[in-house]
C-alpha positions as CSV (number, residue, x, y, z in Angstrom):
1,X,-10.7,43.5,-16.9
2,X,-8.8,40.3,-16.9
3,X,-11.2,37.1,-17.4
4,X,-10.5,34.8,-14.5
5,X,-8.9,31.5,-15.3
6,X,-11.2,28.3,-15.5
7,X,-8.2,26.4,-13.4
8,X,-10.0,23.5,-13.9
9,X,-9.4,23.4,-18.0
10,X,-5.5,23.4,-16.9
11,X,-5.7,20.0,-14.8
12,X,-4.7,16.8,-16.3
13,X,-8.2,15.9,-17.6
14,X,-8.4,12.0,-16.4
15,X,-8.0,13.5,-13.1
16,X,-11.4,16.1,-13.2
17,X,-13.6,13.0,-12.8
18,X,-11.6,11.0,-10.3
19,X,-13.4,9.3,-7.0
20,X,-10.9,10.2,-4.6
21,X,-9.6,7.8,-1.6
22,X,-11.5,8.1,1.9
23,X,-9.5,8.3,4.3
24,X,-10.5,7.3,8.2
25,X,-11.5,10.5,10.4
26,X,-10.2,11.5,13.4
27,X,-11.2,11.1,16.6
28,X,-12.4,14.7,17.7
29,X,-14.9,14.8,14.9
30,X,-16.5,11.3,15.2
31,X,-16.5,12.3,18.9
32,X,-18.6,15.2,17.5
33,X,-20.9,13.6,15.7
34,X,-21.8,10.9,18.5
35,X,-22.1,13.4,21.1
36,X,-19.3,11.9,23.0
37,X,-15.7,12.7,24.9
38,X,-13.1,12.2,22.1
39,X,-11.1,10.2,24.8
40,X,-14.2,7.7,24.5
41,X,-13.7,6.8,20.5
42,X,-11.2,4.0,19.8
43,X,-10.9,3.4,15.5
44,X,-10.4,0.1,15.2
45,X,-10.8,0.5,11.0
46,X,-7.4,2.5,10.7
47,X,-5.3,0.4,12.5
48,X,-4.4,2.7,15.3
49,X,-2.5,2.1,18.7
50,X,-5.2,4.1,21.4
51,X,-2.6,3.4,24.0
52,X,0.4,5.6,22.3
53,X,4.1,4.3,21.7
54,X,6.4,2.5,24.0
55,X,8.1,4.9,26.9
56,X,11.3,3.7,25.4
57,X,9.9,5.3,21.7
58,X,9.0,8.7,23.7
59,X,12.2,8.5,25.5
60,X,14.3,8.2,21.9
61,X,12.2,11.3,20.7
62,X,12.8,13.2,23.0
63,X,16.7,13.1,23.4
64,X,17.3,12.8,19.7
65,X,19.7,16.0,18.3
66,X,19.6,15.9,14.9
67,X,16.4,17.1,13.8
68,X,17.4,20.2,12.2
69,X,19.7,18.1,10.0
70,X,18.7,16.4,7.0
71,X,18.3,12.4,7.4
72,X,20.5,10.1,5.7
73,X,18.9,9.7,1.9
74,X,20.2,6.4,1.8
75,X,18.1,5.0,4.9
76,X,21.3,2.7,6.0
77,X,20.4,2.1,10.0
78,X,16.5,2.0,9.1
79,X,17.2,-0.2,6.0
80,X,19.8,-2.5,8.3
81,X,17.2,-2.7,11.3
82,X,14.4,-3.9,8.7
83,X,16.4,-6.1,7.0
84,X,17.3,-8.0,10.4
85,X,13.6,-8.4,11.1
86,X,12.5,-9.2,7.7
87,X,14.8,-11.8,7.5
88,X,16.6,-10.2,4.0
89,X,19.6,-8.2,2.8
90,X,19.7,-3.9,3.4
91,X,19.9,-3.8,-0.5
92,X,16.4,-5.3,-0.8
93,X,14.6,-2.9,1.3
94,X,13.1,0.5,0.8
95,X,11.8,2.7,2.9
96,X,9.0,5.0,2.7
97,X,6.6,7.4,4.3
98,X,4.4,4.9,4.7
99,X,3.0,1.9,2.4
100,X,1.0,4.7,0.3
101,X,4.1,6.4,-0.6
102,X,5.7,3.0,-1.7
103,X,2.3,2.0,-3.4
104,X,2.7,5.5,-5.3
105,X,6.2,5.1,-6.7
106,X,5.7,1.7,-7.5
107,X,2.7,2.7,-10.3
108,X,5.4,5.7,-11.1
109,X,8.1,3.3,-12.1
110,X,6.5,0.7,-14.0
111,X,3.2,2.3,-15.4
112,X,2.4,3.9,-18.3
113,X,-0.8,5.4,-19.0
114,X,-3.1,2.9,-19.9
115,X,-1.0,0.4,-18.8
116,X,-3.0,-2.3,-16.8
117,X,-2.6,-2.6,-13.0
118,X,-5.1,-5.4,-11.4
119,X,-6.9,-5.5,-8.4
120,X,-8.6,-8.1,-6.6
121,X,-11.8,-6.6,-5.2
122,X,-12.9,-6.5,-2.6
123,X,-9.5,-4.7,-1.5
124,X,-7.4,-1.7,-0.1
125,X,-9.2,0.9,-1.9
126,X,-5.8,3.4,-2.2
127,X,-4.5,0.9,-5.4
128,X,-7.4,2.0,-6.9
129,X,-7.1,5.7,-6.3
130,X,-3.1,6.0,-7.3
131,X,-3.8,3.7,-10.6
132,X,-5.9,6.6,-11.8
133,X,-3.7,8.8,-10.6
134,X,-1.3,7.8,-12.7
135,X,-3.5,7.4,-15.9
136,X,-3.6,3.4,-15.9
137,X,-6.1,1.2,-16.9
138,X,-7.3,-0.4,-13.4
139,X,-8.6,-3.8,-14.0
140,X,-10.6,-5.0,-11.0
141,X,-10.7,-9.2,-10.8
142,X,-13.3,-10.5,-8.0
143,X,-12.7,-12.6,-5.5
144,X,-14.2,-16.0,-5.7
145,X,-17.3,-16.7,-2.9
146,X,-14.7,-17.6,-0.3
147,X,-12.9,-14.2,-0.7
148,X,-9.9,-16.1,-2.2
149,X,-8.2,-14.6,-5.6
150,X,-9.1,-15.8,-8.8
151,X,-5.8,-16.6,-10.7
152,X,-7.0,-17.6,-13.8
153,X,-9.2,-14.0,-13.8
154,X,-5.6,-12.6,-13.0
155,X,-3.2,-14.3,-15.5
156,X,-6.0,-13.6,-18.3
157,X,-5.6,-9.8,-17.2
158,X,-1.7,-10.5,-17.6
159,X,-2.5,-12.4,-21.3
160,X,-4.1,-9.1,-22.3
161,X,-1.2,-6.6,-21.7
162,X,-1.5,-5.9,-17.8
163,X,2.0,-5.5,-16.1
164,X,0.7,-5.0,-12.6
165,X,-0.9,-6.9,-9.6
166,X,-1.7,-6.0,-6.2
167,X,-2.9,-8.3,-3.6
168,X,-3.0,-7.9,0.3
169,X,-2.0,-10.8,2.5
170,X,-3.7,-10.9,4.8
171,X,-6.2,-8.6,2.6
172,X,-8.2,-6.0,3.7
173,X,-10.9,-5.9,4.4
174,X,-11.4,-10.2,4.4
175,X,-8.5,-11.3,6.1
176,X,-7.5,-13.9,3.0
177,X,-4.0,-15.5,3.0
178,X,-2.8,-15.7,-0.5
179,X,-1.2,-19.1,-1.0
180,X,2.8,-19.8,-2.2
181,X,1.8,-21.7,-5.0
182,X,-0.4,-18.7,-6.3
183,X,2.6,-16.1,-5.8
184,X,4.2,-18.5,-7.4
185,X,1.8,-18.8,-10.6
186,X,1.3,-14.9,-11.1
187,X,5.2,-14.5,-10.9
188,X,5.5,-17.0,-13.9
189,X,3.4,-14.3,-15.9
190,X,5.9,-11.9,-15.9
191,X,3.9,-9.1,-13.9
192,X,5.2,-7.4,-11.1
193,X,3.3,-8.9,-7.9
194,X,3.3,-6.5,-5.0
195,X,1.9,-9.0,-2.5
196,X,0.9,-6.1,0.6
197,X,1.8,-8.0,3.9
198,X,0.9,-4.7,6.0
199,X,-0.9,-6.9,8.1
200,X,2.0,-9.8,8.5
201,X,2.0,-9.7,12.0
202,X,-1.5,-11.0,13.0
203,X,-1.0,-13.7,10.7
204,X,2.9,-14.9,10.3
205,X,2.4,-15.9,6.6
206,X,4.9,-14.5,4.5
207,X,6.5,-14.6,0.3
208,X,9.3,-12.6,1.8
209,X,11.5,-15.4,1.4
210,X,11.0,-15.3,-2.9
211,X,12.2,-12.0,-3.6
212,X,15.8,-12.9,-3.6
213,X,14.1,-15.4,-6.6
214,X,12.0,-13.2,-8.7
215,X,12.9,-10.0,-9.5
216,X,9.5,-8.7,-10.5
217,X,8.1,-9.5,-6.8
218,X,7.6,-6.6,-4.6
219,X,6.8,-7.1,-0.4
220,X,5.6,-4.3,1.1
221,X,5.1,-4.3,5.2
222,X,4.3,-1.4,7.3
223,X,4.7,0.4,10.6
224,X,1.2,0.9,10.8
C-alpha cells in the first residue's frame, strides 16, 4: 500500500507558518450572521459602490463583442485613457488586476528573499502578506502619535540594506497625507517608494507629478 504524501513537507517552508490576509466578507453572509435581508448591509470597510455602475458602464458591457478574443497584452486604450486622467505619459502606466496584483509583481521584481521591504504600521495589511510571500524580510516602522510616518525610522531601515517602502496616501486605515518633502527624502535613499494613492480621490493630494523625476518611485491608484 502506497504511504500517502505529507503535501505539506513539499510547500515552500516560510510559507507553512504564514498569517494569511483577511479579506472583507460578502454581503449574504454578514446578512446571515445579523439576522438581516442582505439588501440591508452596506460595507463601508471595502470600499464598495452599494448603488452599482453608471447605466452608461452597463450599457458598454452589454454591447461589447469581443469577449471571446484575447485583450490587447499591451493595455494601449486603458493605458492612454489613464494616462490622460493621471496627468502622465501611456509609457509610465501599468495596468493591473487590481492594486494587489501590481503590489504582487512589484515585491517579484525587485525582492530577493530576505531582502527588506518596510511598512509603516498601522497600514494596508496585503504589503504584509505578499512580503512573506515572497520570502522578504518585512520591517514594520510605526507611525509617530499623530499617525504620520517616521522618516528617520524609515531611512535607518534603508541604511541597513532595505530596498523597499510602502506607504498609503491617504493611508488606510488613518487617512494620513504623506508630505512632498518626505517622498522627496525617502527617494534620496535610493529605495523604491511605492507611495499607494488608491484613495487619491477623496483627498486630491498627489506625487504623481515626480515619477517622470525618480525612477525608483512607483504611484499606484485604483479603480476600487
Amino acid at each position: 500500500m502506497t504511504k500517502p504524501t505529507d503535501i505539506r513537507k513539499l510547500m515552500r517552508p516560510h510559507l507553512l507558518d504564514m498569517q494569511p490576509y483577511e479579506g472583507v466578507e460578502p454581503p449574504e453572509v454578514l446578512a446571515q450572521r445579523a439576522g438581516i435581508p442582505a439588501d440591508r448591509i452596506v460595507k463601508l470597510n471595502a470600499n464598495e459602490n452599494p448603488y452599482g455602475p453608471s447605466p452608461k458602464v452597463a450599457d458598454a458591457l452589454a454591447h461589447y463583442t469581443a469577449y471571446p478574443i484575447y485583450p490587447d497584452p499591451e493595455q494601449r486604450r486603458v493605458r492612454e485613457a489613464i494616462a490622460e486622467y493621471a496627468d502622465t505619459t501611456p509609457d509610465r502606466v501599468v495596468a493591473g488586476v487590481g492594486s494587489d496584483e501590481l503590489i504582487d509583481l512589484l515585491m517579484r521584481l525587485f525582492l530577493e528573499p530576505g531582502d527588506g521591504v518596510v511598512q509603516c504600521t498601522p497600514t494596508f495589511g496585503m504589503y504584509a502578506s505578499f512580503a512573506q510571500v515572497c520570502g522578504a524580510k518585512l520591517i514594520s516602522v510605526p507611525r509617530d502619535e499623530l499617525f504620520d510616518i517616521d522618516v528617520a525610522g524609515i531611512r535607518e531601515a534603508a541604511n541597513q540594506g532595505a530596498k523597499m517602502v510602502f506607504i498609503p496616501s491617504p493611508n488606510n486605515p488613518t487617512g494620513n497625507l504623506v508630505s512632498e518633502a518626505d517622498v522627496h527624502e525617502l527617494l534620496d535613499t535610493g529605495m523604491v517608494v511605492v507611495v499607494d494613492e488608491a484613495y487619491y480621490e477623496f483627498a486630491g493630494s498627489t506625487v504623481a507629478s515626480l515619477v517622470s523625476a525618480y525612477s525608483n518611485l512607483v504611484v499606484l491608484r485604483t479603480f476600487s
